[in-house]
BALUMKOL-602900 format. One record per residue (C-alpha): x, y, z; residue in three letters. Coordinates in steps of 0.2 Angstrom, whole numbers, plus 5000, padded with zeros to 4 digits. Layout:
N
XYZALA ...
END
This chain:
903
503154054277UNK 504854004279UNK 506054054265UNK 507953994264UNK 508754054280UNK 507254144287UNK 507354174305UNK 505754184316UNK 505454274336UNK 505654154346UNK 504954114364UNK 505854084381UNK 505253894380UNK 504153804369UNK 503053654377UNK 502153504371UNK 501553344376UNK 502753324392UNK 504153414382UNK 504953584386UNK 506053664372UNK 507253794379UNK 507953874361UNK 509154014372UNK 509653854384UNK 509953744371UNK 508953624380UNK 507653514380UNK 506653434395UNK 505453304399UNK 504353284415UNK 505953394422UNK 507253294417UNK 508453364404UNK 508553244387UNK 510353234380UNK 510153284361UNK 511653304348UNK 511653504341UNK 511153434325UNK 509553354331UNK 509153494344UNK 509153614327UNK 508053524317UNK 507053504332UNK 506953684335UNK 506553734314UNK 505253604316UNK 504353654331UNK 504553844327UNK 503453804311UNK 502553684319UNK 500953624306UNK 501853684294UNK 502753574281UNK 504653624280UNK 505653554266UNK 507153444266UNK 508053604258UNK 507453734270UNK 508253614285UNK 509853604278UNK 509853784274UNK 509353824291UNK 510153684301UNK 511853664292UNK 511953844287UNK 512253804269UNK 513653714270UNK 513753554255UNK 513153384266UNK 512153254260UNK 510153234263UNK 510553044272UNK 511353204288UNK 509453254287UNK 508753074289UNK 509953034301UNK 509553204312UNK 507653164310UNK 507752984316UNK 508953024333UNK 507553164334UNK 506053024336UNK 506852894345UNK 507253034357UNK 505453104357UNK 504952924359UNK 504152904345UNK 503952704336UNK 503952674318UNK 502452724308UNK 501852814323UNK 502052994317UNK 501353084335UNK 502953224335UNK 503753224315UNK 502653174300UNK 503553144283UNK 502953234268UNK 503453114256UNK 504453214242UNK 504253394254UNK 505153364270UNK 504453354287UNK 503253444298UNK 502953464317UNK 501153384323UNK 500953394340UNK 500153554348UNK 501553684353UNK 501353834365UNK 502053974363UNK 502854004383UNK 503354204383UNK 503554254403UNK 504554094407UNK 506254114399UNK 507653974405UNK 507353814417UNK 506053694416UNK 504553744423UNK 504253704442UNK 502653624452UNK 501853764462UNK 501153634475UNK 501753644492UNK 502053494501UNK 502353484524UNK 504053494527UNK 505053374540UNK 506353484549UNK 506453454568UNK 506453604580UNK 507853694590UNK 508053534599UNK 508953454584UNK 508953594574UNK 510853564569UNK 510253384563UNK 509053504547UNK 510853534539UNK 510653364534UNK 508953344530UNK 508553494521UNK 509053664515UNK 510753694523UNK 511653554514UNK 511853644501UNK 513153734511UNK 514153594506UNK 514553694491UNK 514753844498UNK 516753884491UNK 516053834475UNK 514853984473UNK 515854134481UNK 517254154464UNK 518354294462UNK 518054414449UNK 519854494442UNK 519454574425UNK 518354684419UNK 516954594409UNK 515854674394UNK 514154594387UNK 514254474372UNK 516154444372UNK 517354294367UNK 517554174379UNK 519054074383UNK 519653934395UNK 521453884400UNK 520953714401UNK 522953624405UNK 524753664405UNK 525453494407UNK 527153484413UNK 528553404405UNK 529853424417UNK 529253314430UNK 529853374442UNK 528853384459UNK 529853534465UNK 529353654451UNK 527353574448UNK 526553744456UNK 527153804438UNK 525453744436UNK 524153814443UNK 525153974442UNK 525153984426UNK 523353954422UNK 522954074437UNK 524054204430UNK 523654174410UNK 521654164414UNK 521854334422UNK 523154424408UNK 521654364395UNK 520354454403UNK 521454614406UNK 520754704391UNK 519054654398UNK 518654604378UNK 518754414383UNK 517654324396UNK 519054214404UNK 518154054412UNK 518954064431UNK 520553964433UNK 519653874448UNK 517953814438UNK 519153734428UNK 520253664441UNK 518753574451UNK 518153514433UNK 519753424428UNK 520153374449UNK 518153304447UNK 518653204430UNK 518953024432UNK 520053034416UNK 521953094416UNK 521953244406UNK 523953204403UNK 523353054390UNK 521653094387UNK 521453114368UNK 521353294366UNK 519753314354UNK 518953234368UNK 519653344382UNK 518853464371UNK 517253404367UNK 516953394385UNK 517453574389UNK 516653644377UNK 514953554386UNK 515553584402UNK 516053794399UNK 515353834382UNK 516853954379UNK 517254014362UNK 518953954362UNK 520153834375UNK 522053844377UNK 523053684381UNK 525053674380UNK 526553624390UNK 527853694401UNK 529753634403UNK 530953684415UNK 532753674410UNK 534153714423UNK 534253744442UNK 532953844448UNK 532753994456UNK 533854034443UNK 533153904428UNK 532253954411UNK 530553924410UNK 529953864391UNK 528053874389UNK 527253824373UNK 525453854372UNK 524053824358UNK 522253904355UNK 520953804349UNK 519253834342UNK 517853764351UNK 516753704338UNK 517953644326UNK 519353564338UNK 520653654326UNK 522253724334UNK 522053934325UNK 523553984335UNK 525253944343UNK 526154064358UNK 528054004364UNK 528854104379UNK 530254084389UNK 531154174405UNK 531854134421UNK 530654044434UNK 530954234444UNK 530154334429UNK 528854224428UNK 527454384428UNK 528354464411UNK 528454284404UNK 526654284409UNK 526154454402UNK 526854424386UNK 525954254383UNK 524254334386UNK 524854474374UNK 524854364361UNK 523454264365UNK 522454414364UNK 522954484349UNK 522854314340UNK 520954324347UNK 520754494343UNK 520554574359UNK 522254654363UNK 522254794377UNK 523154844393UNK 523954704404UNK 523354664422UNK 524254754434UNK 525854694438UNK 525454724461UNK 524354614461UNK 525354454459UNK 526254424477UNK 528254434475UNK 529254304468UNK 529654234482UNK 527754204487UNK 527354134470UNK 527353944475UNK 526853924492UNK 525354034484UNK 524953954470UNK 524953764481UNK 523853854492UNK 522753874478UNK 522953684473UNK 522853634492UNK 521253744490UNK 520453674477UNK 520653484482UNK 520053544497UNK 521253524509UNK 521253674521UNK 522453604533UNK 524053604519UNK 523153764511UNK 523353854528UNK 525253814530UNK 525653844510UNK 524654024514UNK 525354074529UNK 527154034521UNK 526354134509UNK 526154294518UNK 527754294528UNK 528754294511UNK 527454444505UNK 526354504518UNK 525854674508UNK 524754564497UNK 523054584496UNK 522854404486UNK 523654304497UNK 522954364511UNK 520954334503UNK 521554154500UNK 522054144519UNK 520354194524UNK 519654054512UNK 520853914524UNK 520253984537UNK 518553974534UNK 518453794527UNK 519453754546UNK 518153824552UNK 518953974560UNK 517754134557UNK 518654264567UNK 520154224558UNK 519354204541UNK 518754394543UNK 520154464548UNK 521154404532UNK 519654464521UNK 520154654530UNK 521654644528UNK 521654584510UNK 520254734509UNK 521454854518UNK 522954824505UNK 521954794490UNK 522054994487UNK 523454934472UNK 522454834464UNK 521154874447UNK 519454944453UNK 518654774450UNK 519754684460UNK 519554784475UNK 517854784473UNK 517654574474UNK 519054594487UNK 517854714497UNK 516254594494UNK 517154444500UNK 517654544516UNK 515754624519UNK 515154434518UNK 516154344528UNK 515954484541UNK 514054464539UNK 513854634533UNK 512454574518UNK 511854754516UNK 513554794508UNK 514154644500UNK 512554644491UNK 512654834485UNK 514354764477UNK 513954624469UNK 512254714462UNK 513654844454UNK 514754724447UNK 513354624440UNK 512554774432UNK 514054814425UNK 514154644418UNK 512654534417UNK 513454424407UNK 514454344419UNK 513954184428UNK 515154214443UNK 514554354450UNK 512754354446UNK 513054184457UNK 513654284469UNK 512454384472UNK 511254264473UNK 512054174488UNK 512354334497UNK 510554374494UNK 510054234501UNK 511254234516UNK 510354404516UNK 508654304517UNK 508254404503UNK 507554244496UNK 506554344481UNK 507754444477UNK 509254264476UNK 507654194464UNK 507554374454UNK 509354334452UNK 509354174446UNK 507854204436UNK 509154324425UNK 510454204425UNK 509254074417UNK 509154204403UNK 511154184398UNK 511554074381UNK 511953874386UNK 512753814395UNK 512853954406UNK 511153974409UNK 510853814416UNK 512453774423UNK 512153664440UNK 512653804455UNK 510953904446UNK 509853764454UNK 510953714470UNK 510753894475UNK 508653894469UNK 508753734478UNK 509153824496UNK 508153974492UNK 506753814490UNK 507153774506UNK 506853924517UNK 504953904511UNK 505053724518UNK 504653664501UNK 505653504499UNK 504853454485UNK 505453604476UNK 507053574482UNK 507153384479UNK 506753424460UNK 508153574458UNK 509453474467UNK 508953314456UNK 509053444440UNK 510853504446UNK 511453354448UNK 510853274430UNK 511653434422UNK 513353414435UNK 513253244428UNK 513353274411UNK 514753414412UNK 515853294422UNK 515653414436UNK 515753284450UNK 516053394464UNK 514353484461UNK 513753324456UNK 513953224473UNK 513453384482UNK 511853414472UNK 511553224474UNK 511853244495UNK 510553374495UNK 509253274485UNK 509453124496UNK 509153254511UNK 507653344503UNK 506953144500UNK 507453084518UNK 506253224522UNK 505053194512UNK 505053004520UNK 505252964500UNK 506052794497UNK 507752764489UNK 508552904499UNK 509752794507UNK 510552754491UNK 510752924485UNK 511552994500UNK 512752854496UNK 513052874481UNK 513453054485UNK 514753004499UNK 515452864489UNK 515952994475UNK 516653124487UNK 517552994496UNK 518252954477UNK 518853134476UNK 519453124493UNK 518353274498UNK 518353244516UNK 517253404519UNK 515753314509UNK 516053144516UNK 516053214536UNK 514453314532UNK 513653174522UNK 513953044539UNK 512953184549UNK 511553174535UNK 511552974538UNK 511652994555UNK 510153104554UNK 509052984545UNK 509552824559UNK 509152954571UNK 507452974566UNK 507052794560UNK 507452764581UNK 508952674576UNK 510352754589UNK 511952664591UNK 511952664573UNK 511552864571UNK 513052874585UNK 514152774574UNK 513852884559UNK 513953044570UNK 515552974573UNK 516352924558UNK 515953114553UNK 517053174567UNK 518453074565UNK 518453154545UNK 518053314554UNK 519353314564UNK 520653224550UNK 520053384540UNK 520253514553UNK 518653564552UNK 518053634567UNK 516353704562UNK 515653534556UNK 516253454572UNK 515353584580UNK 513853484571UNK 514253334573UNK 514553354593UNK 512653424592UNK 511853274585UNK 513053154598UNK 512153254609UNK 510553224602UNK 510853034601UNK 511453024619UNK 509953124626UNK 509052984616UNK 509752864623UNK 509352954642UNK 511352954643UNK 510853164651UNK 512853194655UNK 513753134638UNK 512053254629UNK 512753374641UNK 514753384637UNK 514653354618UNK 513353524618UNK 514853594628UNK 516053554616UNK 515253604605UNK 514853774609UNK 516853794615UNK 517253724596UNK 516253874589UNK 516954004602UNK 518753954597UNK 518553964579UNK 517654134581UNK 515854074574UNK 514254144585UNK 513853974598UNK 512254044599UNK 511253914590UNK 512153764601UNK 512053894619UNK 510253874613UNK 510153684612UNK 510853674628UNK 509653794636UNK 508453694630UNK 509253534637UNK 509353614654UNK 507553664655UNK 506853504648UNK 507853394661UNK 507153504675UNK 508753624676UNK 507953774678UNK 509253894684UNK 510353834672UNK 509453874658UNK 509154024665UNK 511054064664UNK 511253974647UNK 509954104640UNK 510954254648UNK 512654184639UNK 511854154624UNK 510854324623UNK 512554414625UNK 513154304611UNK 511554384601UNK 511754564604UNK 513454554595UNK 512654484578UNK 510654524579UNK 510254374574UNK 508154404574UNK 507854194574UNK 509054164589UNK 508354324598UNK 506654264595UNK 507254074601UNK 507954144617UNK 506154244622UNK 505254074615UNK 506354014629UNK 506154144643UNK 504254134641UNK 504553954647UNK 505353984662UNK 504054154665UNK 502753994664UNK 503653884674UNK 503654034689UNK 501654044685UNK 501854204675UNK 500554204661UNK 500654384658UNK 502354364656UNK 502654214645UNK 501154284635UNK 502154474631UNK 503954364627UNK 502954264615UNK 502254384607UNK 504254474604UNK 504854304599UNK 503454304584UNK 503854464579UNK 505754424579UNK 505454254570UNK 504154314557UNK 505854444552UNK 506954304550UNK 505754194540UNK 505854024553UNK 504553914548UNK 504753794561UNK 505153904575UNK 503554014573UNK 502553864573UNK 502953804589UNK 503054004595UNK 501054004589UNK 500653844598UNK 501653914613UNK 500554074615UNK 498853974611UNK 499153864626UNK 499654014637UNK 498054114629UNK 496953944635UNK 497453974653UNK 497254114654UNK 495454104648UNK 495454184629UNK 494954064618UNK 494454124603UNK 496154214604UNK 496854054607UNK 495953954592UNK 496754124579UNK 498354064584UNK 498153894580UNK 497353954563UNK 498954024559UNK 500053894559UNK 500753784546UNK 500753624544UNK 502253514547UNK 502853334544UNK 503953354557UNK 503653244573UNK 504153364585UNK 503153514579UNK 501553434573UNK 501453354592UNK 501653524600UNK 500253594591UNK 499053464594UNK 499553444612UNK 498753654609UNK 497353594601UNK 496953464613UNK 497153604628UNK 495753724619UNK 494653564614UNK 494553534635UNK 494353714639UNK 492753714627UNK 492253564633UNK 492453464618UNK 492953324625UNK 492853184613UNK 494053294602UNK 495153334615UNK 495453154619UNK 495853124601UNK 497053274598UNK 498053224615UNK 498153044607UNK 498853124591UNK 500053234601UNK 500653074610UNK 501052984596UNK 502053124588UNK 502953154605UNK 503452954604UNK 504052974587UNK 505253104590UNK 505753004603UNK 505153134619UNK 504453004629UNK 504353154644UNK 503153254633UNK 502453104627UNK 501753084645UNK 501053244647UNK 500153214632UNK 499353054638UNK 498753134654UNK 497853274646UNK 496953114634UNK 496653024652UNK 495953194658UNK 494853234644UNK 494153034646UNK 493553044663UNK 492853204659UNK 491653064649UNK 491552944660UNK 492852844654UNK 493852824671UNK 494752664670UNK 495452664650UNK 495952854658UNK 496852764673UNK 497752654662UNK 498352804650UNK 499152874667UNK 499952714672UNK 500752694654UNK 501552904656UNK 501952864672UNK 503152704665UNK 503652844653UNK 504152984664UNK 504752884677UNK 506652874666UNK 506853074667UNK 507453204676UNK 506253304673UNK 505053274690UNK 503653374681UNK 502853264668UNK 503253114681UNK 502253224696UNK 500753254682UNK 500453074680UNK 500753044699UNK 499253134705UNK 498153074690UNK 498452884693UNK 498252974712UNK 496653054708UNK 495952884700UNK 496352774711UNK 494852704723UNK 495652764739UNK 494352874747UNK 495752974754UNK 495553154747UNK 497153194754UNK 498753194741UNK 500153074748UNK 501353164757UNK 502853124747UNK 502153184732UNK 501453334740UNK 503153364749UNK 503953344730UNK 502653474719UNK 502953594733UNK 504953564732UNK 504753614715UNK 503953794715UNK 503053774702UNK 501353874703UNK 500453774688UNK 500953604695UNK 500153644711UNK 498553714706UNK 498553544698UNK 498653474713UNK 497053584719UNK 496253524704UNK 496853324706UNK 496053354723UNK 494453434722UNK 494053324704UNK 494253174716UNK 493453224731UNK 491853254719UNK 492053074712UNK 491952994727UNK 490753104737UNK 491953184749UNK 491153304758UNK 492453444755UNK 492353444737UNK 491253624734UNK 492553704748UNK 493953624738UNK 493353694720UNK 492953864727UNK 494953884735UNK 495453804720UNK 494353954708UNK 494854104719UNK 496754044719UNK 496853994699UNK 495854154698UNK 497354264707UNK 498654204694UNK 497954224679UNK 497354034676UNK 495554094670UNK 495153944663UNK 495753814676UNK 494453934688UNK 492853914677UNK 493253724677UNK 493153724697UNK 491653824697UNK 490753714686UNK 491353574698UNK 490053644710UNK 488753744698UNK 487553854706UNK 485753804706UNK 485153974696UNK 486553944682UNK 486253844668UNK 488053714669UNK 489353744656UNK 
END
């Protein structure tokens, strides 16, 4: 086997030992992380392994590896010693490459053959508990977990503007430096590039590598492309964008402008070979710059033989739009939506019938923070666009359907262009994030999984794993998307891509800080040190509110409100008003922490007025505040919270906010003594979250309806619901659910387990810092201990929540441990003090008072008052009447009949 030149099938991937061999990635992996290999290396590697126990001679590699081209054999030597020292192999040690003295080499580890698995390293199917907080601090999860990579959101959603066919030529306008110096004419710049990248892929023969990937790759550089040695500019390109071919030249303006002479000189290079295979010269007068433009790329493309039509000439906004355009763009891509704004809008008043400009308005407006305006940009780019080529209105019409939140239809697009085309990166990436926006999470990794299959570099370009990374993410599986951030990031890394770099890096930190993995602090760092280097203010706010997160939960609160706060004043340097939407939140979080209840109270108003003016739904953070209201006792303003917020939600449909809202209303129905009620809402919530996929939310939804099912007396309905709940790292959550458990332990009368599960629940309660619930917890434990005789450890567990609700406004978990210390207390007196019945009645609250029955009857037994069996038997036929079946058994059994057997 294995002639001169012969080829063999191969696999998606080949593995052995703790190596994976990508042949159509051009990559090779160990343990998950990429090796770096020269492409000499890599091809003996991959002869080698496809022949693997077979000897292959010196002359067959250098046939196969060099393509027949005259080198000497010391090439061979040198390629097979990088090979071992890269494999890891010592001297003499022969695990990997043996040498056949005189024959050549042969490959002796074991090698599978890995068919259904083309691209990417192959991932852990374990699942590990995820740590995300509930609705609460549900903003503080975009820094801990999946929605940080919205970080990189404008990265992913690129414009499409030529049509694309499979297998083509591709090409780069990697820099047009400018020679004139002058700072009135340097938009020259980016318009040419923008223009030029666009008039190369008009015959849609070329693949044209966006004008903005490469613009964020040289921005991300620490190298000055102006003195940087060109076969290193190169070199680095071609590793970064793979393309065929790259153009670099100059530009010189001579004269005064509008009316000066533009002189462009451009050259085409060959990737592989660094050689310049072509030169284009153009001039024309700044105002004519589109036919200067148009006949460059005819040139360009007949010199790479794919001539064809030009791009049409209405797309391009009017002369006298061209600059303040093209610094939008620049303002744009450094991330500076403020001057982008202002350079746009200059923009559209010089050529408001252009559908371009207005597209790159609705991106301002959106990295500001302003939604509303952000989609009506995106329609009225859509409206205009009618001029345009076919393709372009269709990106133009998907970028509109998205920012609207119409997935349906920006989806059906993107599926189209990328059928068309499935060759190109862009808008399979594109698809993916809409999918996923869409939670459509197997359709994004469907997606991916195809984009994996593309040639290298493209198939493992770094935005591939960022967006796997999110899809990761909505499964709670942060291990998963620690692993695929940490991958983007090595291959961002190697490209020079820093922008994805310190994004990817952001979200591994999160993922790790959520995972309670040490070293996380100095990743999320890192991450903010580079994108304070690139002066992207957007990263550097939204990485403060990921450190603030982390001081949050390691309890250490001035400095978490100290990090909240640096990210607002970037926030609001930046113009941002989304993320200081975000940051308000976790203030809020931090001051309720902190038992400061009005400062918690004003920032979530902010809040929600900073999302109402940028034209984003406030739902989430009208949520949070409901939640504020009815956990500090504020009933009726939750009630009226929940109304504003549920008009908010009939606008957009959200199913998770619906299903928060009736998580929420079922509360209230409870705190009126409505079982039946809470118990219907919560069953709607758990239909509404189980659409939208909320892990967390349906969770604590479960737990909700098994404490309501207790009461009410169905306990093996009760114990299903707890069966069905996942588990979670996360404080909050995992307390919830074991305060449920604890609550069907006592109604079985397990008592030992009860006491143990209410002790867990505390413990969770303290960690998230909810001292409140913390002491409802502590009473049920104290209750389930005198239930076995343990009376005064159970007394001192009612003391301690007493200390701890005593600091809330809440009177309810404070009243609780009130008439349990009460109820174990030696006074004889079976009567509750009149304060504290004065204060339970003040409250309305039907459950709290049949506690007080119970308190009352439970003591009166205890100490032999005489009214004990008529208190129990009041206390059953009332607990009875609503709905609290389970509270009436226990007051039976207080008394049990003589002829029945004792529970």
């Amino acid at each position: 086997m294995g002639s001169q030149g012969t080829r063999v099938e191969r696999p998606a991937k080949y593995q052995f030992a703790d190596f994976e061999l990508l042949p159509n990635q051009g990559a090779l992996w160990k343990a998950g992380v990429r090796v770096a290999v020269m492409p000499k290396p890599f091809a003996t590697l991959l002869v080698l392994v496809d022949r693997a126990g077979e000897t292959v001679s010196k002359d067959e590699l250098l046939a196969e590896v060099w393509n027949g081209a005259s080198v000497e054999e010391n090439n061979l030597t040198q390629s097979i010693s990088a090979l071992r020292k890269t494999l890891g192999e010592k001297r003499g040690e022969n695990r990997f490459i043996a040498t056949e003295p005189g024959n050549g080499y042969r490959f002796v580890a074991p090698v599978t053959r890995v068919e259904d698995q083309p691209g990417g390293t192959s991932e852990s199917a374990l699942e590990f508990p995820a740590r995300a907080p509930r609705r609460k601090h549900w903003t503080l999860v975009a820094g801990m977990a999946v929605l940080v990579i919205l970080l990189a959101g404008a990265l992913f959603w690129t414009r499409s503007s030529a049509v694309r066919t499979m297998r083509r030529k591709s090409v780069a306008v990697l820099h047009i430096r400018d020679l004139s110096k002058s700072p009135t004419e340097a938009w020259l710049q980016v318009a040419l590039a923008e223009m030029l990248t666009s008039e190369l892929a008009a015959s849609g023969k070329l693949h044209a590598v966006p004008a903005e990937d490469v613009a964020r790759w040289r921005i991300g550089r620490k190298t000055n492309p102006e003195t940087e040695p060109r076969a290193d500019v190169l070199r680095q390109a071609h590793v970064s964008f793979g393309a065929d071919t790259f153009i670099l030249g100059s530009y010189l303006v001579v004269g005064a402008c509008p009316d000066c002479t533009v002189r462009i000189d451009l050259g085409l290079f060959d990737a592989n070979s660094g050689d310049q295979v072509a030169t284009v010269i153009e001039e024309g007068r700044e105002q004519d710059l589109l036919d200067v433009t148009t006949r460059l790329g005819a040139k360009l493309r007949a010199d790479l033989g794919a001539g064809g039509a030009s791009a049409a000439i209405q797309r391009w906004p009017a002369a006298s739009a061209m600059k303040e355009y093209a610094e939008g763009l620049k303002s744009l891509r450094r991330i500076d939506p403020m001057a982008a704004r202002d350079h746009l809008q200059a923009a559209v008043a010089a050529d408001p019938a252009n559908a371009l400009v207005h597209s790159a308005l609705a991106d301002a407006w959106s990295m500001l923070g302003y939604g509303s305006r952000a989609i009506e940009e995106n329609k009225r780019a859509n409206d205009l666009a009618t001029s345009l080529g076919r393709l372009d209105q269709l990106g133009i019409e998907a970028r509109y359907r998205a920012s609207a939140q119409q997935w349906d239809q920006a989806i059906e697009i993107y599926q189209t262009i990328f059928r068309l085309f499935p060759d190109s990166l862009e808008d399979g990436l594109n698809l993916a994030k809409a999918q996923f926006r869409a939670r459509k999470i197997a359709d994004s990794i469907a997606t991916l999984e195809n984009l994996r299959k593309l040639p290298s570099p493209q198939g493992n370009d770094p935005r591939i794993d960022l967006i796997a990374a999110q899809d990761a993410g909505t499964t709670n599986d942060f291990a998963k998307t620690r692993d695929l951030a940490r991958r983007a990031a090595t291959e961002a890394k190697a490209r020079e891509a820093r922008y994805l770099y310190a994004r990817a890096r952001l979200l591994e930190g999160g993922a790790m800080q959520t995972l309670v993995e040490p070293g996380f602090e100095a990743v999320q760092n890192e991450a903010r040190s580079v994108c304070q280097e690139l002066w992207d203010r957007q990263c550097v706010s939204q990485a403060w509110r990921v450190r603030g997160n982390e001081l949050y939960y390691s309890g250490k609160f001035a400095e978490a409100q100290q990090a909240y706060g640096n990210g607002l004043g970037v926030a609001r340097e930046l113009g941002d008003l989304a993320e200081q939407a975000n940051l308000l939140t976790g203030l809020a979080v931090v001051a309720e922490s902190n038992q400061d209840w009005s400062n918690s109270e004003k920032n979530l108003k902010e809040a929600i007025s900073l999302k109402k003016e940028s034209g984003y739904d406030p739902c989430g953070e009208q949520i949070q505040l409901a939640d504020f209201y009815f956990r500090t006792g504020r009933l009726s303003d939750a009630e009226g919270e929940i109304n504003e917020a549920e008009r908010e939600t009939r606008k957009t449909g959200a199913h998770e906010y619906i299903g928060e809202l009736l998580n929420l209303r079922a509360s209230l129905a409870r705190s009126a003594g409505r079982l039946d009620l809470a118990q219907e809402l919560n069953e709607k919530a758990l239909a509404e979250l189980t659409i939208s996929q909320a892990g967390q939310p349906i969770t604590l939804v479960h737990a909700a309806l098994s404490s309501i099912l207790t009461a009410r007396g169905d306990l093996q309905s009760a114990e299903r619901q707890l069966r069905d709940v996942s588990e979670s790292a996360s404080p909050e959550v995992s307390a919830t659910v074991e305060l449920a458990r604890a609550e069907l332990f006592l109604a079985k009368q397990q008592y030992r387990q009860a006491a143990e599960a209410a002790q867990r629940s505390a413990a969770h309660f303290g960690q998230a810092h909810q001292m409140e619930e913390s002491a409802i917890a502590l009473v049920m434990e104290a209750g389930a201990l005198e239930l076995m005789g343990h009376n005064s450890d159970a007394l001192k567990l009612c003391q301690e929540a007493e200390r701890s609700a005593a600091h809330f406004p809440n009177l309810v978990p404070l009243l609780r441990s009130r008439l349990a210390v009460w109820s174990l207390s030696g006074d004889p007196d079976s009567q509750v003090p009149a304060d504290l019945h004065a204060e339970i009645a003040s409250l309305g609250n039907p459950e709290l008072s049949l506690e007080e029955d119970y308190y009352r009857a439970a003591r009166a037994k205890r100490t032999g008052g005489g009214d004990a069996k008529e208190l129990s038997e009041a206390l059953a036929k009332r607990a009875r009447s609503l709905g609290f079946f389970t509270l009436a058994r226990r007051a039976v059994s207080m008394n049990p009949s003589p002829t029945a057997p004792t529970r």
